[in-house]
N, CA, C and O atoms as a Tinker XYZ file with bonds, in Angstrom:
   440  protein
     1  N     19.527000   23.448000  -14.949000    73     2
     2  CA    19.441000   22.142000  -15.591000    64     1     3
     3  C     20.757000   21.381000  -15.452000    63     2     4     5
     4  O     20.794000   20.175000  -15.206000    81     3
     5  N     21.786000   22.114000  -15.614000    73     3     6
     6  CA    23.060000   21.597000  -15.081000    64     5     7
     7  C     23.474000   20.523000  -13.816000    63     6     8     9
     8  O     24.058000   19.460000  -13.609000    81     7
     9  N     22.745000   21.586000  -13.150000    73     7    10
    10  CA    22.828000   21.063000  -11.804000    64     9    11
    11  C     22.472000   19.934000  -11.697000    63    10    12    13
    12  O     23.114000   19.200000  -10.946000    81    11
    13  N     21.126000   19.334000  -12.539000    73    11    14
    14  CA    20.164000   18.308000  -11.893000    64    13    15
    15  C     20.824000   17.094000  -12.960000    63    14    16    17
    16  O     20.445000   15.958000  -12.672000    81    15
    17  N     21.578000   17.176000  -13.920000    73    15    18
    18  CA    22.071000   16.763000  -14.274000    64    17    19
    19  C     23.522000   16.030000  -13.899000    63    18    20    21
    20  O     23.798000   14.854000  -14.135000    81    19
    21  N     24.118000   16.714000  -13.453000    73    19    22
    22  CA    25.128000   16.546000  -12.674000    64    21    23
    23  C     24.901000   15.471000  -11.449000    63    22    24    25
    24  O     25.495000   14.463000  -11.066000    81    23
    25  N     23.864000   16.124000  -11.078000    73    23    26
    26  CA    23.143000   15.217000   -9.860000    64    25    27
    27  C     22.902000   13.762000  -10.329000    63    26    28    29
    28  O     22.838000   12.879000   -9.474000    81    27
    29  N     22.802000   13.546000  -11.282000    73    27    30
    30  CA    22.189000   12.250000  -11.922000    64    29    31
    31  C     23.958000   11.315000  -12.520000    63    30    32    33
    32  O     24.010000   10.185000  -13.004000    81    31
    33  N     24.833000   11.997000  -12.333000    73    31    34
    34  CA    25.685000   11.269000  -12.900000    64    33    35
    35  C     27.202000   11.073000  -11.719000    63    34    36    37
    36  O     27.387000   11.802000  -10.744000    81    35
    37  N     27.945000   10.144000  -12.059000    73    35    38
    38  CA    29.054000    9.987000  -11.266000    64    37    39
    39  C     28.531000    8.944000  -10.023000    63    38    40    41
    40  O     28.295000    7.749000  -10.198000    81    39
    41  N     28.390000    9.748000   -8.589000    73    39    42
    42  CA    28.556000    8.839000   -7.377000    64    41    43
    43  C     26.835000    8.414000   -7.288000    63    42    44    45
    44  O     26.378000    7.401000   -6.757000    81    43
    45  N     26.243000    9.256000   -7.815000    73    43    46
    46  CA    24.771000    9.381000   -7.669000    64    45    47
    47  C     24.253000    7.954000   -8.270000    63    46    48    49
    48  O     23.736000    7.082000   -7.572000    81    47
    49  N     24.463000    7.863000   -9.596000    73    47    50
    50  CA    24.347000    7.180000  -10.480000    64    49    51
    51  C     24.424000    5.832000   -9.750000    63    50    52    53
    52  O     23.403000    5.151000   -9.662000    81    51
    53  N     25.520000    5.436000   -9.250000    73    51    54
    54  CA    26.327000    4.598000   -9.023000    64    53    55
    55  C     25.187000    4.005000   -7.611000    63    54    56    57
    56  O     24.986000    2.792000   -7.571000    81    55
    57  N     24.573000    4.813000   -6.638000    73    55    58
    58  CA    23.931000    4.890000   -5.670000    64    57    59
    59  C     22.329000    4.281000   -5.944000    63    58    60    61
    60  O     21.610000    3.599000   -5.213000    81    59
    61  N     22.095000    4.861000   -7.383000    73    59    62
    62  CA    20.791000    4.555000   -7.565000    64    61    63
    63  C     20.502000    3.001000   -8.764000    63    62    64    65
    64  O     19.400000    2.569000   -9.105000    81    63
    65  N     21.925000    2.432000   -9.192000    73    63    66
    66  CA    21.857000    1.187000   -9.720000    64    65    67
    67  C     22.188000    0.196000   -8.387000    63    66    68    69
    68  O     21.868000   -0.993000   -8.409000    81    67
    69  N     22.762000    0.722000   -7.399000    73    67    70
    70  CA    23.095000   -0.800000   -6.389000    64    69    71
    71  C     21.585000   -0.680000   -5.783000    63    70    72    73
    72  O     21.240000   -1.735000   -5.251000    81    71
    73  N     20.501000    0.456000   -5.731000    73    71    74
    74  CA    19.657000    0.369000   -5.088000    64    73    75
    75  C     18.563000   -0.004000   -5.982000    63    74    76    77
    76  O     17.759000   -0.729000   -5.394000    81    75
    77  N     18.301000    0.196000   -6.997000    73    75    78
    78  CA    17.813000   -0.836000   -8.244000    64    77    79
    79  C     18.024000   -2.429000   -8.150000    63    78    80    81
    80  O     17.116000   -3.259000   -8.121000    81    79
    81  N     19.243000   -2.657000   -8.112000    73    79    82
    82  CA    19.695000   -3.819000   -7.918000    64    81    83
    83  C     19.594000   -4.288000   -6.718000    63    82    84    85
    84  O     19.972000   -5.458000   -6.651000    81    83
    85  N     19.082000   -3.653000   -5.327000    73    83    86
    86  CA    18.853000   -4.920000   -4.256000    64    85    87
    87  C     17.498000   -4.902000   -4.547000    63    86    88    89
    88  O     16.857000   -5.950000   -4.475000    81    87
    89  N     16.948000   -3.812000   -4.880000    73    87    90
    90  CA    15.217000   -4.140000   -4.765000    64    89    91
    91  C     14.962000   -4.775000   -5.714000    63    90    92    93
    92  O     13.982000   -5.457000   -5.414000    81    91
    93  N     15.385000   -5.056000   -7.133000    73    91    94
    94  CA    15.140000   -6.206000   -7.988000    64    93    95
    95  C     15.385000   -7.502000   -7.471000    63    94    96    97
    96  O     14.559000   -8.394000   -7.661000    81    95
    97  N     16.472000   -7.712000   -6.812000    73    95    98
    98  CA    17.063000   -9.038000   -5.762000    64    97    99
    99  C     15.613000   -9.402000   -4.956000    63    98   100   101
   100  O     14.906000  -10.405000   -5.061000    81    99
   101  N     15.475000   -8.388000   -4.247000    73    99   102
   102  CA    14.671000   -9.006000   -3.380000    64   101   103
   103  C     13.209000   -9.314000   -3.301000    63   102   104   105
   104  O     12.475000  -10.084000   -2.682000    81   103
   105  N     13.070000   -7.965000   -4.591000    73   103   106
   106  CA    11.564000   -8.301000   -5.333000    64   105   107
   107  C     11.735000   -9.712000   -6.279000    63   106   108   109
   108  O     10.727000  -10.417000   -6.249000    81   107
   109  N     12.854000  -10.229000   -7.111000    73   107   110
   110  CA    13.376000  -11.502000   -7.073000    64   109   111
   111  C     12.795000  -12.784000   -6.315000    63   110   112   113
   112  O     12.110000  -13.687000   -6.796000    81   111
   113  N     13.244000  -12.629000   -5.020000    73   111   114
   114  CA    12.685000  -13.063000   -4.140000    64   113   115
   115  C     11.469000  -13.750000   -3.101000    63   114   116   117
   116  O     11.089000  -14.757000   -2.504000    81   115
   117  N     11.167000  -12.074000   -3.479000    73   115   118
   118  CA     9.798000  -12.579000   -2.717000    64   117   119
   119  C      8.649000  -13.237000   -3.388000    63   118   120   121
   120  O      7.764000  -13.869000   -2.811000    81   119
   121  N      8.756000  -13.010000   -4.756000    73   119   122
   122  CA     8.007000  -13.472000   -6.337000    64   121   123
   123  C      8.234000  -14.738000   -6.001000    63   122   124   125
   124  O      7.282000  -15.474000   -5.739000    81   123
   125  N      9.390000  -15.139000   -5.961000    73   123   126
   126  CA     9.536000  -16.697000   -5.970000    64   125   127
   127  C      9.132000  -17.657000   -5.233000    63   126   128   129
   128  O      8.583000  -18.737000   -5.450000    81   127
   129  N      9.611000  -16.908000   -4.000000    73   127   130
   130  CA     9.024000  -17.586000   -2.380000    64   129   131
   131  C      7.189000  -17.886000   -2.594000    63   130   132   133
   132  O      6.635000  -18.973000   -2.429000    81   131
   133  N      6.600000  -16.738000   -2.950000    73   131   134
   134  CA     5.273000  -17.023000   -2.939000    64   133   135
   135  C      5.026000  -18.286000   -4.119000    63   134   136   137
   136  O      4.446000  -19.334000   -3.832000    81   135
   137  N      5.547000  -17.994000   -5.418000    73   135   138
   138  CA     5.208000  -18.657000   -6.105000    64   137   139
   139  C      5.203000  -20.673000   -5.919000    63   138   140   141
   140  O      4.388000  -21.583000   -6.073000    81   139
   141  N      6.814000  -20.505000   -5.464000    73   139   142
   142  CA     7.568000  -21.682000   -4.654000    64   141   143
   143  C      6.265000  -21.994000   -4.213000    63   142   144   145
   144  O      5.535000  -22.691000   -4.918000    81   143
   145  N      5.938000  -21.606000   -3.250000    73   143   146
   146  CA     5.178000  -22.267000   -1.648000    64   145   147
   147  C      3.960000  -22.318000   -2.271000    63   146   148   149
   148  O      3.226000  -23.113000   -1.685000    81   147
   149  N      3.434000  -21.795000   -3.225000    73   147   150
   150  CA     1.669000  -22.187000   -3.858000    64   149   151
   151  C      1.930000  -23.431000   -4.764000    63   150   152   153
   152  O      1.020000  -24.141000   -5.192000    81   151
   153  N      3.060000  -23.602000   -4.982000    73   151   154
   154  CA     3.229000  -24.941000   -6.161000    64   153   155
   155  C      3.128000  -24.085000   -7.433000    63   154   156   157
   156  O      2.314000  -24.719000   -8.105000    81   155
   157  N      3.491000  -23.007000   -8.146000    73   155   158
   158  CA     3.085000  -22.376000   -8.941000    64   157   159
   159  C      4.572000  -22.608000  -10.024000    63   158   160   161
   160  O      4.721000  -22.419000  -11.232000    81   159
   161  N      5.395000  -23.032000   -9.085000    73   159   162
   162  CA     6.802000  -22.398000   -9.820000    64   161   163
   163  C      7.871000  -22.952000   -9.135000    63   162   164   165
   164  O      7.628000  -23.178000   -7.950000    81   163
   165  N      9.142000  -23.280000   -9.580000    73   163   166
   166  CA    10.470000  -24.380000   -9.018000    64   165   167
   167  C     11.159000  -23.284000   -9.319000    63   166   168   169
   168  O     10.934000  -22.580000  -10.303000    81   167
   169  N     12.415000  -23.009000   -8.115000    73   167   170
   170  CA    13.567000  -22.538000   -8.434000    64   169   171
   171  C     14.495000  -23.353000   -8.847000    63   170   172   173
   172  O     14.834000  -24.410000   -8.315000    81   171
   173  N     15.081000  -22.671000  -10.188000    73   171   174
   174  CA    16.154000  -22.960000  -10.569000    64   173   175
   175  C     17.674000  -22.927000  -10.334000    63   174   176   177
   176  O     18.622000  -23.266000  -11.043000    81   175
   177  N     17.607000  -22.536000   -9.410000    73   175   178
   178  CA    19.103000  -22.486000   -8.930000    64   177   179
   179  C     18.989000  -23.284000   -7.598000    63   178   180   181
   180  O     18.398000  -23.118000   -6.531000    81   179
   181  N     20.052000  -24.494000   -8.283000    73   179   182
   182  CA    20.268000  -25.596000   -7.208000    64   181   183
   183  C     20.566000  -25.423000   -6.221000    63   182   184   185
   184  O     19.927000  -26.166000   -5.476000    81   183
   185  N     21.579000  -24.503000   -5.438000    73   183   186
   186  CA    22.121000  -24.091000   -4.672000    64   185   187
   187  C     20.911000  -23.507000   -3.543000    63   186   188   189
   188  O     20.923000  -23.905000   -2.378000    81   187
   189  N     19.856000  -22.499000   -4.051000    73   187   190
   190  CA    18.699000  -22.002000   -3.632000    64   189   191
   191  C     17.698000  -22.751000   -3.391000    63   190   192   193
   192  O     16.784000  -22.296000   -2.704000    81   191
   193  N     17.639000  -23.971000   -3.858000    73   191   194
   194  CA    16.373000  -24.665000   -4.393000    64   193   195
   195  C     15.758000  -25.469000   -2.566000    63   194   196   197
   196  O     14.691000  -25.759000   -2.025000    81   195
   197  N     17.275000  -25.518000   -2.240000    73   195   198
   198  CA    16.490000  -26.547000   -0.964000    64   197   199
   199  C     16.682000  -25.496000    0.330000    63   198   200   201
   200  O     16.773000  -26.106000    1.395000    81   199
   201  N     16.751000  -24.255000    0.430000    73   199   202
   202  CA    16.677000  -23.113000    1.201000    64   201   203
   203  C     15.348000  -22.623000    0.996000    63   202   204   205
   204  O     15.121000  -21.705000    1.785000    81   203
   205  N     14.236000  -22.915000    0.132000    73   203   206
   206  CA    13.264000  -22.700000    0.115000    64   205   207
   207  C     12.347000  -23.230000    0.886000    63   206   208   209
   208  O     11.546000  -22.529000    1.505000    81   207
   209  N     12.357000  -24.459000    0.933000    73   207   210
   210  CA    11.473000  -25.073000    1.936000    64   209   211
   211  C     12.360000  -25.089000    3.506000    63   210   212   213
   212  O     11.665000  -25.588000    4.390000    81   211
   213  N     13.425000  -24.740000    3.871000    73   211   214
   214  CA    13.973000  -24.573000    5.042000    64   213   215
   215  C     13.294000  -23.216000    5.533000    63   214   216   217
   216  O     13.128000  -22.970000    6.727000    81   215
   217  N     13.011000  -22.573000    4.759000    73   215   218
   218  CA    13.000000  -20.988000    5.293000    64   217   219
   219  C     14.037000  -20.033000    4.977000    63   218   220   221
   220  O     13.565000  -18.899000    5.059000    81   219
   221  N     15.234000  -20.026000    4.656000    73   219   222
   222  CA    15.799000  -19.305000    4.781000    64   221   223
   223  C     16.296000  -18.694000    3.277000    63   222   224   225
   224  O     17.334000  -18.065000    3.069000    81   223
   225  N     15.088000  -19.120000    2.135000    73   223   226
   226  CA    15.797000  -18.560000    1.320000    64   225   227
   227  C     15.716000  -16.838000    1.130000    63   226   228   229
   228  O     16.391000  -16.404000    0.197000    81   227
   229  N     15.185000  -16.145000    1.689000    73   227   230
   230  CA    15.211000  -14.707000    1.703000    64   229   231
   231  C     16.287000  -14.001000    2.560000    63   230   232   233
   232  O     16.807000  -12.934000    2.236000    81   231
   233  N     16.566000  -14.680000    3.659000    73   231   234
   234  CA    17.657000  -14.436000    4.234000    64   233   235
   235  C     19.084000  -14.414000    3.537000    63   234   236   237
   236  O     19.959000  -13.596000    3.819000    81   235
   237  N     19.230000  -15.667000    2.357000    73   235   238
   238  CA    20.373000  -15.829000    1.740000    64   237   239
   239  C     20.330000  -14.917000    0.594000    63   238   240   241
   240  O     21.353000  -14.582000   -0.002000    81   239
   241  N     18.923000  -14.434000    0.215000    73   239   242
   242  CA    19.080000  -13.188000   -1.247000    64   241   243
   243  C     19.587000  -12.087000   -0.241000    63   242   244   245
   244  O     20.554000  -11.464000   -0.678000    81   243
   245  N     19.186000  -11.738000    0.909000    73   243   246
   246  CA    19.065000  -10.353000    1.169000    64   245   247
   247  C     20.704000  -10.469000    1.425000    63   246   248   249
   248  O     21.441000   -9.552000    1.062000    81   247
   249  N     21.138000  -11.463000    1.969000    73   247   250
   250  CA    22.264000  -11.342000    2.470000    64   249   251
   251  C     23.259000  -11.001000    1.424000    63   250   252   253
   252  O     23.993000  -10.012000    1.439000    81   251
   253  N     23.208000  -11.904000    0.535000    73   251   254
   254  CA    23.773000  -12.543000   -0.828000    64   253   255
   255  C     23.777000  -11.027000   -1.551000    63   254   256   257
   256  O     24.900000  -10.569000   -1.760000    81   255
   257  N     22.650000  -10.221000   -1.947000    73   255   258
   258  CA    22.536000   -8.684000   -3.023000    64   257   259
   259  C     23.338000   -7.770000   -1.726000    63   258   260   261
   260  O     24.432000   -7.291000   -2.024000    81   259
   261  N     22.882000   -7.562000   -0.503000    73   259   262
   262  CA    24.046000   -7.114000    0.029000    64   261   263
   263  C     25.463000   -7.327000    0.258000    63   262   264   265
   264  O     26.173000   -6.503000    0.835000    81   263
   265  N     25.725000   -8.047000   -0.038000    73   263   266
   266  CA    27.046000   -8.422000   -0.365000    64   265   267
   267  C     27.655000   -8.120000   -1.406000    63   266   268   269
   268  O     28.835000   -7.769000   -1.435000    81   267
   269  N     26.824000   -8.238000   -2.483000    73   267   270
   270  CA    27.140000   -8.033000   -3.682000    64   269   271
   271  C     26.939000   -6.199000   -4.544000    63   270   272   273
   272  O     27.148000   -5.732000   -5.664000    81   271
   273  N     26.438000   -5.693000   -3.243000    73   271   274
   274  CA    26.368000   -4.227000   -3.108000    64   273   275
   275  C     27.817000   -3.832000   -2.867000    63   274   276   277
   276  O     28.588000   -3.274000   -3.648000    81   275
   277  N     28.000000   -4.196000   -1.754000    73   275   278
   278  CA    29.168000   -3.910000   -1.159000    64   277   279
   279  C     30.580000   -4.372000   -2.072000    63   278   280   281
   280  O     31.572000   -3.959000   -1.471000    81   279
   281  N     30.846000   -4.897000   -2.982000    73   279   282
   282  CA    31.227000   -6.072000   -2.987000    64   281   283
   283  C     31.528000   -4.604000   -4.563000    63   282   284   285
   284  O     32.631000   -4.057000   -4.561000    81   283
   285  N     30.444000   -4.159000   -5.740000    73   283   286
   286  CA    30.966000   -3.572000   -6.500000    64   285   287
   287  C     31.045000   -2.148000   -6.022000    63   286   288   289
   288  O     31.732000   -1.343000   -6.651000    81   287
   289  N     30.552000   -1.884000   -5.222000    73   287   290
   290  CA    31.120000   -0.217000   -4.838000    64   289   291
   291  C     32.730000   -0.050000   -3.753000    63   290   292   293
   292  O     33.344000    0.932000   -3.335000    81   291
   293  N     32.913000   -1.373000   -3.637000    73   291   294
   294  CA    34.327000   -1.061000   -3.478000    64   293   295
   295  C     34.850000   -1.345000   -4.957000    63   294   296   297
   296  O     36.078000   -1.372000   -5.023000    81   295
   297  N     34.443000   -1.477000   -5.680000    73   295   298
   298  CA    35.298000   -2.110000   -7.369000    64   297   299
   299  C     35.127000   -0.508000   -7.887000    63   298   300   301
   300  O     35.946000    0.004000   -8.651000    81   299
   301  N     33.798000    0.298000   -7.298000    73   299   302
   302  CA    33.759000    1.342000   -7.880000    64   301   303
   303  C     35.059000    2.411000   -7.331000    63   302   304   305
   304  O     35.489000    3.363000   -7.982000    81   303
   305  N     35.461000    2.049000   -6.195000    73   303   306
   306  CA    36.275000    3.406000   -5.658000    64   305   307
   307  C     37.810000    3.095000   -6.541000    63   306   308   309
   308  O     38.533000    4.085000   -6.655000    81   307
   309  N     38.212000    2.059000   -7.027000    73   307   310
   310  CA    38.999000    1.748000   -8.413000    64   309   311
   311  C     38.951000    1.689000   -9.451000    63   310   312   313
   312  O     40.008000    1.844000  -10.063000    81   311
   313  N     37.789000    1.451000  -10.154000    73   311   314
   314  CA    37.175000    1.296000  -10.916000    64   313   315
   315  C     36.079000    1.767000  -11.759000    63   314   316   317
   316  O     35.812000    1.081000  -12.745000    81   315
   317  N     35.432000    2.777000  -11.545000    73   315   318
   318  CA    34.058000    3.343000  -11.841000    64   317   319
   319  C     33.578000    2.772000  -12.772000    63   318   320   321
   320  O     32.788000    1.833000  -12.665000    81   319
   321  N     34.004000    3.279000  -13.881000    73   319   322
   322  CA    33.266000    2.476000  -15.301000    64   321   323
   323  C     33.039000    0.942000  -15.425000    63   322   324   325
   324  O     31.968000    0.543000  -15.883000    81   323
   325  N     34.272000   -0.181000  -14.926000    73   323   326
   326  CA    33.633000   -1.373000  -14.537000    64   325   327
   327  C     32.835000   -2.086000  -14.151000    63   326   328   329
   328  O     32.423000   -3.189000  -14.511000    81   327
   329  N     32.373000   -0.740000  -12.593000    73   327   330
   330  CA    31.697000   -1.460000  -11.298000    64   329   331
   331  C     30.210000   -0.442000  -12.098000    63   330   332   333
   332  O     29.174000   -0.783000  -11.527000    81   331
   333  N     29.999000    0.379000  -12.938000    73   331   334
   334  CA    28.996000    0.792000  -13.808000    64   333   335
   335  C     28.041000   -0.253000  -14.449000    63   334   336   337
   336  O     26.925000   -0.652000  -14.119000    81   335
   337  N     28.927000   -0.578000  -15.550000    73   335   338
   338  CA    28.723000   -1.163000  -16.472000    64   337   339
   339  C     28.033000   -2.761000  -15.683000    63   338   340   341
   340  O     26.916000   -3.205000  -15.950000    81   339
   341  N     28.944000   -3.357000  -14.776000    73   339   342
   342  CA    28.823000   -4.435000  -13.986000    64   341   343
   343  C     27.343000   -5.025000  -13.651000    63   342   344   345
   344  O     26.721000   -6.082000  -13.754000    81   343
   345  N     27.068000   -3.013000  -12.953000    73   343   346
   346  CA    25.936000   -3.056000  -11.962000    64   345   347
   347  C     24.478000   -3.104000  -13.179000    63   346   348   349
   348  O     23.353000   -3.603000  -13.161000    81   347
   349  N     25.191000   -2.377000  -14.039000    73   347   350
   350  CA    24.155000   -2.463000  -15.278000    64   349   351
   351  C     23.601000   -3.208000  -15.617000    63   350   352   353
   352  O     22.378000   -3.345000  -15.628000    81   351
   353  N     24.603000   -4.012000  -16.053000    73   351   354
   354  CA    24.099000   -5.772000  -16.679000    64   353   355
   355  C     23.414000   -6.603000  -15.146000    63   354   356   357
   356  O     22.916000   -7.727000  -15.083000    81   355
   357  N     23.561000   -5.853000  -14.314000    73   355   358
   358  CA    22.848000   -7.289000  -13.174000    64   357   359
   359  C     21.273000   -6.459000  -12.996000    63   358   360   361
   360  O     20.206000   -7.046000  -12.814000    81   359
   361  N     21.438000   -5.110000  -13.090000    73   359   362
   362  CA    20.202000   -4.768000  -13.165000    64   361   363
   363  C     19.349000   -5.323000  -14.348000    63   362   364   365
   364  O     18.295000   -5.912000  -14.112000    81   363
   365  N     19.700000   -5.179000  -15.334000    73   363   366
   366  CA    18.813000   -5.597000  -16.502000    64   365   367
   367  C     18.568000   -7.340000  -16.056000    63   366   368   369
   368  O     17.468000   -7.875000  -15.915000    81   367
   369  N     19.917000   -8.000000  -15.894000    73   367   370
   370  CA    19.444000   -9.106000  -15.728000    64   369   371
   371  C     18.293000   -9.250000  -14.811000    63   370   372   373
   372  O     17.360000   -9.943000  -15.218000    81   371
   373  N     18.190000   -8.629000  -13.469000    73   371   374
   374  CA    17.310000   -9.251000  -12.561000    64   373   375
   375  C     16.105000   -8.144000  -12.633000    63   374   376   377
   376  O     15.056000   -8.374000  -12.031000    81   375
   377  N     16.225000   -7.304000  -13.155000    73   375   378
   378  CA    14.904000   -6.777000  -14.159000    64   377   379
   379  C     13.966000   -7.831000  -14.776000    63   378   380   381
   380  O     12.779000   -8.101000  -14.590000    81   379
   381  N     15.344000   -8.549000  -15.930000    73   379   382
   382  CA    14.126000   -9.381000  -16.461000    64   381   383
   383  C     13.644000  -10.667000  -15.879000    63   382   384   385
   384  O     12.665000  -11.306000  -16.264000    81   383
   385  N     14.296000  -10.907000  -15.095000    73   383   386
   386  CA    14.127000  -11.959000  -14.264000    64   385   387
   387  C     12.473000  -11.567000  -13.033000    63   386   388   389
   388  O     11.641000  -12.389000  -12.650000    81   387
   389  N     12.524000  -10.244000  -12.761000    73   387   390
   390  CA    11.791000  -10.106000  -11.968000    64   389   391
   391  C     10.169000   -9.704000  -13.156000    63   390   392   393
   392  O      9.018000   -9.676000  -12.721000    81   391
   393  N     10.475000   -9.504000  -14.297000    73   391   394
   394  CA     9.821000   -9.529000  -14.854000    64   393   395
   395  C      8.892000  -10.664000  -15.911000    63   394   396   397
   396  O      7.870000  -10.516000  -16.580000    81   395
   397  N      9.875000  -11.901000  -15.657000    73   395   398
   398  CA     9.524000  -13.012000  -15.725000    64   397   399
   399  C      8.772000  -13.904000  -15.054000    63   398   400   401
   400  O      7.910000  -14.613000  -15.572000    81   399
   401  N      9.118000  -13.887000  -13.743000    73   399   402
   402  CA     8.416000  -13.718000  -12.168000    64   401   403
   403  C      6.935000  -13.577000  -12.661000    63   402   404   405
   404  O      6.096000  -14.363000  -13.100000    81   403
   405  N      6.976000  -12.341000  -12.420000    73   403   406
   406  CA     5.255000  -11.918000  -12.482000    64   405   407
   407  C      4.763000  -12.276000  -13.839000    63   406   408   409
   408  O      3.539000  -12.187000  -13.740000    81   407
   409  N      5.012000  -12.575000  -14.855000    73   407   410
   410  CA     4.502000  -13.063000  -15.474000    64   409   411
   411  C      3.975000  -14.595000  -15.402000    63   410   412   413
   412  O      2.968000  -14.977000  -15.999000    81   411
   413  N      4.705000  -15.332000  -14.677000    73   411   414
   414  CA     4.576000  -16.337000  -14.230000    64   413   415
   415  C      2.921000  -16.292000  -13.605000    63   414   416   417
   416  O      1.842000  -16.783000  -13.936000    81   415
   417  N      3.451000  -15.363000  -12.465000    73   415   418
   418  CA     2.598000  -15.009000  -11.284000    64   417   419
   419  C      1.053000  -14.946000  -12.112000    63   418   420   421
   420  O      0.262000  -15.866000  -11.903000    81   419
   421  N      0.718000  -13.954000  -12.941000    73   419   422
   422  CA     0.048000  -13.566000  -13.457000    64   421   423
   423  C     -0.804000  -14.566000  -14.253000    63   422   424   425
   424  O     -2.022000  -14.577000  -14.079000    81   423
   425  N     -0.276000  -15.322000  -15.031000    73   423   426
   426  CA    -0.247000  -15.874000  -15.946000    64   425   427
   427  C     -1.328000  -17.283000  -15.157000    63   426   428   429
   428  O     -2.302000  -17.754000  -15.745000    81   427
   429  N     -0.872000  -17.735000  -13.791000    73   427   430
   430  CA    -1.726000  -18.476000  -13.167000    64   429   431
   431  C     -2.816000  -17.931000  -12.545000    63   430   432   433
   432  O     -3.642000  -18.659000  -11.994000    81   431
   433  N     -2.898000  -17.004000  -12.561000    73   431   434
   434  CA    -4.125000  -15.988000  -12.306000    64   433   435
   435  C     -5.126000  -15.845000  -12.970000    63   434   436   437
   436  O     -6.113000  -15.619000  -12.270000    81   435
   437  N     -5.240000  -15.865000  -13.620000    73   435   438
   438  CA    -6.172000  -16.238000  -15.180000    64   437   439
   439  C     -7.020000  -17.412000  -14.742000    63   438   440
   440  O     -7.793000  -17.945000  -15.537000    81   439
């Protein structure tokens, strides 16, 4: 039990929130794009908003959460508990964000 425990904490840990966190990004994403393009739903982030109808707004998440992968696991090789805690709060955030999403989604489904 040790073992599997062990397994679950330190670099591991750290491995399985940046990978939480791109697939929330990009499940993020793709929620939106569909929603976007049926008329169902407006992105809110200005910056994003007119990359949607260009095409390229999936290109700029995927790019953008990889970056931002990279970006706290070097904060982690100084830092651990920071680039933890960091990755934490963006998971929950885009948790609920992606969980907002489909509710959306859903919600016009009806």
């Amino acid at each position: 039990m040790k073992t599997i425990k062990s397994y679950f904490a330190g670099i591991h840990r750290m491995r399985y929130l940046l990978g939480a966190l791109i697939a929330l990004v990009i499940s993020d994403g793709v929620i939106t794009h569909f929603l976007v393009q049926r008329g169902l739903a407006w992105e809110l982030n200005p910056f994003l908003r007119t990359l949607i109808s260009e095409g390229n707004f999936l290109v700029v998440k995927v790019f953008g959460v990889l970056l931002a992968a990279l970006i706290l696991w070097d904060i982690y090789k100084q830092w651990p508990k920071l680039a933890r805690i960091s990755s934490l709060c963006f998971v929950g955030l885009y948790a609920g964000i992606v969980g907002w999403n489909l509710s959306v989604f859903f919600a016009t489904q009806v």
